[in-house]
BASEKE-92639 format. One record per atom (N, C-alpha, C): x negated, y, z; atom name; residue in three letters. Coordinates in pm, whole numbers, padded with zeros to 5 digits. Layout:
BEGIN
<node east="X" north="Y" up="Z" at="CA" aa="ALA"/>
...
END
This chain:
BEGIN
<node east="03302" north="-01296" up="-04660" at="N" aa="UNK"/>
<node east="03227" north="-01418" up="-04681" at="CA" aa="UNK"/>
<node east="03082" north="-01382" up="-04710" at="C" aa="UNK"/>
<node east="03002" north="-01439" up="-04621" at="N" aa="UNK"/>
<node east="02839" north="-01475" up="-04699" at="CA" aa="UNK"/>
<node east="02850" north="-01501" up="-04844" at="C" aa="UNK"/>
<node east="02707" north="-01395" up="-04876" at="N" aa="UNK"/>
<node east="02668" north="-01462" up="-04989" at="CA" aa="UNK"/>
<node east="02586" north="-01560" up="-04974" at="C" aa="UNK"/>
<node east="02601" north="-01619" up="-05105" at="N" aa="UNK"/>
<node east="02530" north="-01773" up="-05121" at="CA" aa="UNK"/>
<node east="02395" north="-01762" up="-05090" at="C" aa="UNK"/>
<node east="02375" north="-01831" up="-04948" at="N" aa="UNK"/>
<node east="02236" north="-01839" up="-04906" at="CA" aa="UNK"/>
<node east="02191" north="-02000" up="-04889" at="C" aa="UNK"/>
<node east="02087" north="-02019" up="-04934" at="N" aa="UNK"/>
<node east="02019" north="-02129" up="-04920" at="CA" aa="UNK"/>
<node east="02009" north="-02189" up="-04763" at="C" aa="UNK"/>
<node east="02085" north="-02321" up="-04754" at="N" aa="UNK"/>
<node east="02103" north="-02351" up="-04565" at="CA" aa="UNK"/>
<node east="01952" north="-02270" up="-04500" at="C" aa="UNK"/>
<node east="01808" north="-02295" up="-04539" at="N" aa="UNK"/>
<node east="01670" north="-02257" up="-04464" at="CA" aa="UNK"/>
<node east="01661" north="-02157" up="-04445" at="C" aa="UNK"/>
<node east="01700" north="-02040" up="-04626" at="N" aa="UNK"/>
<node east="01721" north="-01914" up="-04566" at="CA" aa="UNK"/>
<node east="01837" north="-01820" up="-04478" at="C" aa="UNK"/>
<node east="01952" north="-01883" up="-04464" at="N" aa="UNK"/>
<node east="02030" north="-01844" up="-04375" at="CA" aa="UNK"/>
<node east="02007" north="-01871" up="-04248" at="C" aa="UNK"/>
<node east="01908" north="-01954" up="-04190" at="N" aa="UNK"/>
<node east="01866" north="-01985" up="-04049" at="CA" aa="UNK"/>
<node east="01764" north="-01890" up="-04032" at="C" aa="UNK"/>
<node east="01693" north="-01845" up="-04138" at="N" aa="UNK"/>
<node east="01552" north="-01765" up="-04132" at="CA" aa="UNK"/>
<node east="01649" north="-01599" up="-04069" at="C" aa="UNK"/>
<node east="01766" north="-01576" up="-04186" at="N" aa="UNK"/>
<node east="01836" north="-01437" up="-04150" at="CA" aa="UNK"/>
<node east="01895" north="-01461" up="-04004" at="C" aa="UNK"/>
<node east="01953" north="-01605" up="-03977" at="N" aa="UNK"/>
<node east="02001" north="-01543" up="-03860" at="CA" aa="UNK"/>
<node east="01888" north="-01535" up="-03753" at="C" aa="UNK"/>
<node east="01804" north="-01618" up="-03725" at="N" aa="UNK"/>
<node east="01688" north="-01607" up="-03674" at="CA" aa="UNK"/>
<node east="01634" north="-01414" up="-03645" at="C" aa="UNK"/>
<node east="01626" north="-01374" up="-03754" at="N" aa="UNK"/>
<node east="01544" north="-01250" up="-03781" at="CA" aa="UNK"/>
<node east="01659" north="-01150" up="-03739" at="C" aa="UNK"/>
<node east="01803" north="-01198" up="-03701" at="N" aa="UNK"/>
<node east="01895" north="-01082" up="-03650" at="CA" aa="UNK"/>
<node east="01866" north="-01119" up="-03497" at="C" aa="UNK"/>
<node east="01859" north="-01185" up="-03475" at="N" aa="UNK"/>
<node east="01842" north="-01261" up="-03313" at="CA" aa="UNK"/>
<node east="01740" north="-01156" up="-03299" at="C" aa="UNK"/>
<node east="01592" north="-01199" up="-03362" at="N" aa="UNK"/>
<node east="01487" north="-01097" up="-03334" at="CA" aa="UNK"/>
<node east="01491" north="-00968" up="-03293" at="C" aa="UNK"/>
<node east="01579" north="-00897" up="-03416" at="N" aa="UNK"/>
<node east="01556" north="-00776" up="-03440" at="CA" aa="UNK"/>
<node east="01674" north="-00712" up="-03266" at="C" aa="UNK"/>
<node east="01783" north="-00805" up="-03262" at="N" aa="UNK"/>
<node east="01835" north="-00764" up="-03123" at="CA" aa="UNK"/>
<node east="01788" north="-00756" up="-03029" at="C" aa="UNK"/>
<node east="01717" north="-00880" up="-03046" at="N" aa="UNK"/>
<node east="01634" north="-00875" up="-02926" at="CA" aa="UNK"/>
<node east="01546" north="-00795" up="-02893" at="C" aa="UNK"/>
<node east="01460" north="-00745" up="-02982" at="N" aa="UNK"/>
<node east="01335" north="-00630" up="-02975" at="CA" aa="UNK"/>
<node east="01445" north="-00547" up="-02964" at="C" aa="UNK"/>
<node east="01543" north="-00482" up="-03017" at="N" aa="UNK"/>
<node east="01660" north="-00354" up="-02995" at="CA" aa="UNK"/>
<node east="01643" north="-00354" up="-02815" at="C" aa="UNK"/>
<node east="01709" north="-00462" up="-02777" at="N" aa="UNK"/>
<node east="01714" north="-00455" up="-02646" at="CA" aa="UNK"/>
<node east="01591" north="-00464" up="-02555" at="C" aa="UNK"/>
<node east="01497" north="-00501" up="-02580" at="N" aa="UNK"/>
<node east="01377" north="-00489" up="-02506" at="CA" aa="UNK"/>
<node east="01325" north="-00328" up="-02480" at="C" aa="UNK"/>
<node east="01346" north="-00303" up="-02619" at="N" aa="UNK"/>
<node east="01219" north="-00103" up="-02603" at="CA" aa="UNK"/>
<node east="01411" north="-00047" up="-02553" at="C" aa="UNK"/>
<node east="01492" north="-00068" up="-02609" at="N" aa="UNK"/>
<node east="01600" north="00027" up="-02493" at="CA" aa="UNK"/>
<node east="01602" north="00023" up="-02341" at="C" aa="UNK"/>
<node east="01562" north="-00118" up="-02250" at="N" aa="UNK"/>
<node east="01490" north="-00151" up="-02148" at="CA" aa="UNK"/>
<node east="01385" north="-00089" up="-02081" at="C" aa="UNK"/>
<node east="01285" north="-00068" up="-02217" at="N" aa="UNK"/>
<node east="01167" north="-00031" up="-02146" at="CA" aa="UNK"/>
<node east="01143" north="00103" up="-02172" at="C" aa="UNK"/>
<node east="01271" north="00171" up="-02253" at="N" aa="UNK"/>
<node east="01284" north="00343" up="-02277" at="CA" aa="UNK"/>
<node east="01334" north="00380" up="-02156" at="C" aa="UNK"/>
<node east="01425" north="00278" up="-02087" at="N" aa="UNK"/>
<node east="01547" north="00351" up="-01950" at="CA" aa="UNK"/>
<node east="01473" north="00391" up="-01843" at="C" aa="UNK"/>
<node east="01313" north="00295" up="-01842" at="N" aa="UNK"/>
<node east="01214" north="00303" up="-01751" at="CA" aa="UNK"/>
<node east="01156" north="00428" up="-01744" at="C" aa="UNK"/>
<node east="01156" north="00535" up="-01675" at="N" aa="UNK"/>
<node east="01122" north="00665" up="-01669" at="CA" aa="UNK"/>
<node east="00991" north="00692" up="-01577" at="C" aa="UNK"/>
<node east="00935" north="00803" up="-01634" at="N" aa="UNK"/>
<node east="00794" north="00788" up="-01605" at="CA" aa="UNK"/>
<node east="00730" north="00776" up="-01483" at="C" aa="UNK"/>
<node east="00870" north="00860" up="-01370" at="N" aa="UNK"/>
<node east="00873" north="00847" up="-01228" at="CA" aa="UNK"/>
<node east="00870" north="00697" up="-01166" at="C" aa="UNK"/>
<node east="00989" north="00621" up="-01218" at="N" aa="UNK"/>
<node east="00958" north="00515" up="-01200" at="CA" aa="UNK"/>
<node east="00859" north="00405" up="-01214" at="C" aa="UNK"/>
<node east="00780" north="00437" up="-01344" at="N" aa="UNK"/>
<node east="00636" north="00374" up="-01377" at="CA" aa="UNK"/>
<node east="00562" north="00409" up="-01249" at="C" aa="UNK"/>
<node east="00529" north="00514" up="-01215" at="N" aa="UNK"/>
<node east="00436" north="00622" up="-01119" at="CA" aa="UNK"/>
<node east="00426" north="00503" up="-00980" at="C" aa="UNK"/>
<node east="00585" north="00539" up="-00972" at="N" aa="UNK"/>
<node east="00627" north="00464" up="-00863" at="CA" aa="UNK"/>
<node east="00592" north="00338" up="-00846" at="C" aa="UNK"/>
<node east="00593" north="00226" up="-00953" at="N" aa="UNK"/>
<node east="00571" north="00103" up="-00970" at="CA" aa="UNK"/>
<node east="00405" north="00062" up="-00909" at="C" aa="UNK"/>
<node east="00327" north="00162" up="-01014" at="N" aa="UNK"/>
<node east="00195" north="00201" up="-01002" at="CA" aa="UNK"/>
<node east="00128" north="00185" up="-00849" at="C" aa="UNK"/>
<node east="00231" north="00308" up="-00752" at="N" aa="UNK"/>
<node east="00207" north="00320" up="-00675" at="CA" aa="UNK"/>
<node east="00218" north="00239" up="-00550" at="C" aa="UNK"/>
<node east="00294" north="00172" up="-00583" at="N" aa="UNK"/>
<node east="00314" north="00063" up="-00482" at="CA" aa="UNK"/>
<node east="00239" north="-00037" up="-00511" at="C" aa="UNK"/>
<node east="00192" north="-00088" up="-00642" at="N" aa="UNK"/>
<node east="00037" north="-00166" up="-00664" at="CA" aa="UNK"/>
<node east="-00081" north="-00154" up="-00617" at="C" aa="UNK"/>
<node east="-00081" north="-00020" up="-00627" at="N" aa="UNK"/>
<node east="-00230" north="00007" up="-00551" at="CA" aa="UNK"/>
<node east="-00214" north="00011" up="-00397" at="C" aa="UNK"/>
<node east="-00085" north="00074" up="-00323" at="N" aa="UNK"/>
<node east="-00085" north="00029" up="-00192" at="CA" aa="UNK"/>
<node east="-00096" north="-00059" up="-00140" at="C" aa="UNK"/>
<node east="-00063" north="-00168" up="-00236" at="N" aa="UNK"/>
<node east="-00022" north="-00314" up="-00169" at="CA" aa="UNK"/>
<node east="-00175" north="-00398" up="-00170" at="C" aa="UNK"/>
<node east="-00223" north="-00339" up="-00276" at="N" aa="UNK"/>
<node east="-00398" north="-00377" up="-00290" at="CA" aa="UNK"/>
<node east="-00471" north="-00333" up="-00157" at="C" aa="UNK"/>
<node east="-00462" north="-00213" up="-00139" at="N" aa="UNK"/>
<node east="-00504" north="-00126" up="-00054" at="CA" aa="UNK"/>
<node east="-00479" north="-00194" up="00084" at="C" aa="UNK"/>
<node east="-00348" north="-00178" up="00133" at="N" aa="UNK"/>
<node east="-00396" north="-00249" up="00253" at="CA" aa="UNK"/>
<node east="-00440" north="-00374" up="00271" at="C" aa="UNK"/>
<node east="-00422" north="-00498" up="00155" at="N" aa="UNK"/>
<node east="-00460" north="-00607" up="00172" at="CA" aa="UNK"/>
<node east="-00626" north="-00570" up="00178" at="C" aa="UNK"/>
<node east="-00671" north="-00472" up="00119" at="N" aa="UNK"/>
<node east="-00819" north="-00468" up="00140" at="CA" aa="UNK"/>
<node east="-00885" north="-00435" up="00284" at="C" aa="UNK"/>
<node east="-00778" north="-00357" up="00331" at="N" aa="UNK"/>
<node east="-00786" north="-00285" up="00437" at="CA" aa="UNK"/>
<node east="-00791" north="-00416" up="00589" at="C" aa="UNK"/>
<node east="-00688" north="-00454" up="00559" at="N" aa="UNK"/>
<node east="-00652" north="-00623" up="00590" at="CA" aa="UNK"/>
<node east="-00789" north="-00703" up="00594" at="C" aa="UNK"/>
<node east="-00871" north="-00733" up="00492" at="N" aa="UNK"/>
<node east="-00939" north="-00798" up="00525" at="CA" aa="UNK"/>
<node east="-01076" north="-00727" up="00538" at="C" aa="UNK"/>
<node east="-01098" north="-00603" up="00582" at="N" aa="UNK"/>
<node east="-01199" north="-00574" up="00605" at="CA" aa="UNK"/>
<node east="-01184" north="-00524" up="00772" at="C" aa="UNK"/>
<node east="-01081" north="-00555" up="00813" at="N" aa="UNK"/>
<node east="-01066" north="-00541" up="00973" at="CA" aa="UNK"/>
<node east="-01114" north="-00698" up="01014" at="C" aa="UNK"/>
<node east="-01041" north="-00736" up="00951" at="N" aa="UNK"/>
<node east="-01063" north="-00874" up="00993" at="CA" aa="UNK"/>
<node east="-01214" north="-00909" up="00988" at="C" aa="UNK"/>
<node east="-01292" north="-00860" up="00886" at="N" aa="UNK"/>
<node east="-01449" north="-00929" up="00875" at="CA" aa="UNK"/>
<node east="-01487" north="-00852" up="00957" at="C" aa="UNK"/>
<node east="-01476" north="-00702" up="01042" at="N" aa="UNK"/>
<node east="-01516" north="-00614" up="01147" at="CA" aa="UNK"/>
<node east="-01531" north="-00687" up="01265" at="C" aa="UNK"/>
<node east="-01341" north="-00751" up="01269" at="N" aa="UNK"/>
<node east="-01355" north="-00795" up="01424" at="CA" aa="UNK"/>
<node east="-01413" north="-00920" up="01433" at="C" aa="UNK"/>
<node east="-01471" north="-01024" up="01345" at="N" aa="UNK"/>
<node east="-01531" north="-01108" up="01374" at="CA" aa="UNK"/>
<node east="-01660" north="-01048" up="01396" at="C" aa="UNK"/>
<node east="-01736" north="-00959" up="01343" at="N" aa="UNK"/>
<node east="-01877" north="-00934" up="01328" at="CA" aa="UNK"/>
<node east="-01880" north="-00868" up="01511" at="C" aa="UNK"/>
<node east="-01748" north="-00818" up="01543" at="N" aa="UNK"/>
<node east="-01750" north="-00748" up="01693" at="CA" aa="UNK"/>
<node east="-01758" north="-00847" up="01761" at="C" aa="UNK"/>
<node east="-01692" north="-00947" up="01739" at="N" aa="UNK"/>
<node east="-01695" north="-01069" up="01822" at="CA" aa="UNK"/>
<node east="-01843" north="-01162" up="01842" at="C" aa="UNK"/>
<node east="-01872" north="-01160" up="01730" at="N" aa="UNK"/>
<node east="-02023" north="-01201" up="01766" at="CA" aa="UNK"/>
<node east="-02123" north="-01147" up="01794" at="C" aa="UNK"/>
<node east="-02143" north="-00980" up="01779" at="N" aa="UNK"/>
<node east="-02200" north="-00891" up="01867" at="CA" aa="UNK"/>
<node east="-02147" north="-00915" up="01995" at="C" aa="UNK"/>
<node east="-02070" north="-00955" up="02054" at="N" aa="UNK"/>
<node east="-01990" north="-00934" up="02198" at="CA" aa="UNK"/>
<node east="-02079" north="-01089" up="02236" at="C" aa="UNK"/>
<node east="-02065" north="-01186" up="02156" at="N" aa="UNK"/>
<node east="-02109" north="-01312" up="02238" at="CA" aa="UNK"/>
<node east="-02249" north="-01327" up="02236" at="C" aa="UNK"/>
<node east="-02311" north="-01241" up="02196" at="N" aa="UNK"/>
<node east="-02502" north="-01257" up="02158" at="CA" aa="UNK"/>
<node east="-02548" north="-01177" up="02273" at="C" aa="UNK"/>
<node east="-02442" north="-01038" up="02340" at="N" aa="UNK"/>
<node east="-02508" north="-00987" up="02362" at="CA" aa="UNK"/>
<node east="-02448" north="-01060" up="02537" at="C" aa="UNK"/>
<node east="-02304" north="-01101" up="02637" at="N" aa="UNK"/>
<node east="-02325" north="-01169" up="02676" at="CA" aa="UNK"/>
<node east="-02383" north="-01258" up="02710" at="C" aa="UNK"/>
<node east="-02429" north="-01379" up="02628" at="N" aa="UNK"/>
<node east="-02531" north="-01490" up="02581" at="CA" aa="UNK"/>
<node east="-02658" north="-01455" up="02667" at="C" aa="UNK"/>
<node east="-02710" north="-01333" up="02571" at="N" aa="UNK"/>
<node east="-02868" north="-01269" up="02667" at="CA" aa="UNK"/>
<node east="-02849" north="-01259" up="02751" at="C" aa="UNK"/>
<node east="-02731" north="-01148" up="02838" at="N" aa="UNK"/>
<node east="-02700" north="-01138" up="02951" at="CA" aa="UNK"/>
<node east="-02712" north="-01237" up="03027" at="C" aa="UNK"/>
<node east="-02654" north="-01370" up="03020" at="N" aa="UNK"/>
<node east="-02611" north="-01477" up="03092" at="CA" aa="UNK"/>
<node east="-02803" north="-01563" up="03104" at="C" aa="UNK"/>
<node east="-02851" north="-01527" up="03046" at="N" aa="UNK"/>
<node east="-03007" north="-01564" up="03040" at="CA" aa="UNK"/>
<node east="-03098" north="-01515" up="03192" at="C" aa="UNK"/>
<node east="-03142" north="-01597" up="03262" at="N" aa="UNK"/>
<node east="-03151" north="-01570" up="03403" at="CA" aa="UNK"/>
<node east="-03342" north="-01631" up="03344" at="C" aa="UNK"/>
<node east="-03441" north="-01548" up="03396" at="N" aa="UNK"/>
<node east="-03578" north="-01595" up="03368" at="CA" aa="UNK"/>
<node east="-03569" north="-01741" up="03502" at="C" aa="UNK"/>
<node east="-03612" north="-01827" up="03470" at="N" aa="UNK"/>
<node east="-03644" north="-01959" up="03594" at="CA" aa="UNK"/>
<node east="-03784" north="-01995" up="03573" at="C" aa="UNK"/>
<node east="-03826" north="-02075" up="03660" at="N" aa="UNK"/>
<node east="-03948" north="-02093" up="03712" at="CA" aa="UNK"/>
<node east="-04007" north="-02177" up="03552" at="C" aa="UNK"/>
<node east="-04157" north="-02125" up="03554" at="N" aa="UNK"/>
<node east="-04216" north="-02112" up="03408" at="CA" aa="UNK"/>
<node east="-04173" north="-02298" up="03417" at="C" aa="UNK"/>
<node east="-04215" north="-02372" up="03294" at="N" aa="UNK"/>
<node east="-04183" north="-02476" up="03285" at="CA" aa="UNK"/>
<node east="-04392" north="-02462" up="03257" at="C" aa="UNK"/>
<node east="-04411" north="-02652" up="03282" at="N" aa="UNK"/>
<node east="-04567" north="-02692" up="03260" at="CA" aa="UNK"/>
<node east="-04599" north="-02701" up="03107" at="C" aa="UNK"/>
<node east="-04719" north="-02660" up="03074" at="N" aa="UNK"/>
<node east="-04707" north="-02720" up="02928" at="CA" aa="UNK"/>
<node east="-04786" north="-02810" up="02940" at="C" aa="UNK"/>
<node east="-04724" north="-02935" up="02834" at="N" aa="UNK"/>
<node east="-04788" north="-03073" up="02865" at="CA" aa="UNK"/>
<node east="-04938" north="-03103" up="02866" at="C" aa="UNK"/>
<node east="-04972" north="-02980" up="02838" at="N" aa="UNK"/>
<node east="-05165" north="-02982" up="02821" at="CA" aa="UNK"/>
<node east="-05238" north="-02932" up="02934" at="C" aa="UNK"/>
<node east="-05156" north="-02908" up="03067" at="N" aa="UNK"/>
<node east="-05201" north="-02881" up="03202" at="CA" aa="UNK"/>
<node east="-05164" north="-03021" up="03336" at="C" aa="UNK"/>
<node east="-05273" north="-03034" up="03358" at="N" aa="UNK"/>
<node east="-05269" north="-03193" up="03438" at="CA" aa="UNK"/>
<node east="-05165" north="-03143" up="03574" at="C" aa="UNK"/>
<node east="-05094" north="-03225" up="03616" at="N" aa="UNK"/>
<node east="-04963" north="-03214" up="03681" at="CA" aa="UNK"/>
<node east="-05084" north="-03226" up="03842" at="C" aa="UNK"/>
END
């Protein structure tokens, strides 16, 4: 049998056993986690960064190629034609 605990403080103890299990089981969790596996975790963060960077710096390339490609077509496609009048020469 319990000893005589006050109903508030017996919710406070069981409360604070809940806790204390709970933190038990959390750092036994995060002890099982071995350093290889951190490494590992690590490592696949920064890959996954990595190519998304990689990702979008192709992508801002091939647009910038693409509009080098249409400027310089563009000129190409520019044919000199007969001078035009300027309006300050009598027709």
């Amino acid at each position: 049998m319990r000893s005589q605990l006050l109903p508030g403080s017996e919710s406070r103890q069981r409360a604070e056993e809940r806790f204390k299990t709970t933190k038990k089981v959390n750092s036994e969790t995060k002890a099982n986690t071995t350093p290889r596996q951190a490494e590992a975790e690590k490592t696949a963060r920064l890959r996954a960064l990595r190519l998304a960077r990689e990702a979008a710096d192709k992508d801002t390339a091939d647009r910038d190629a693409a509009a080098a490609k249409a400027r310089r077509s563009e000129s190409s496609r520019r044919v000199p034609g007969p001078q035009a009048s300027s309006p300050s020469e009598p027709k």
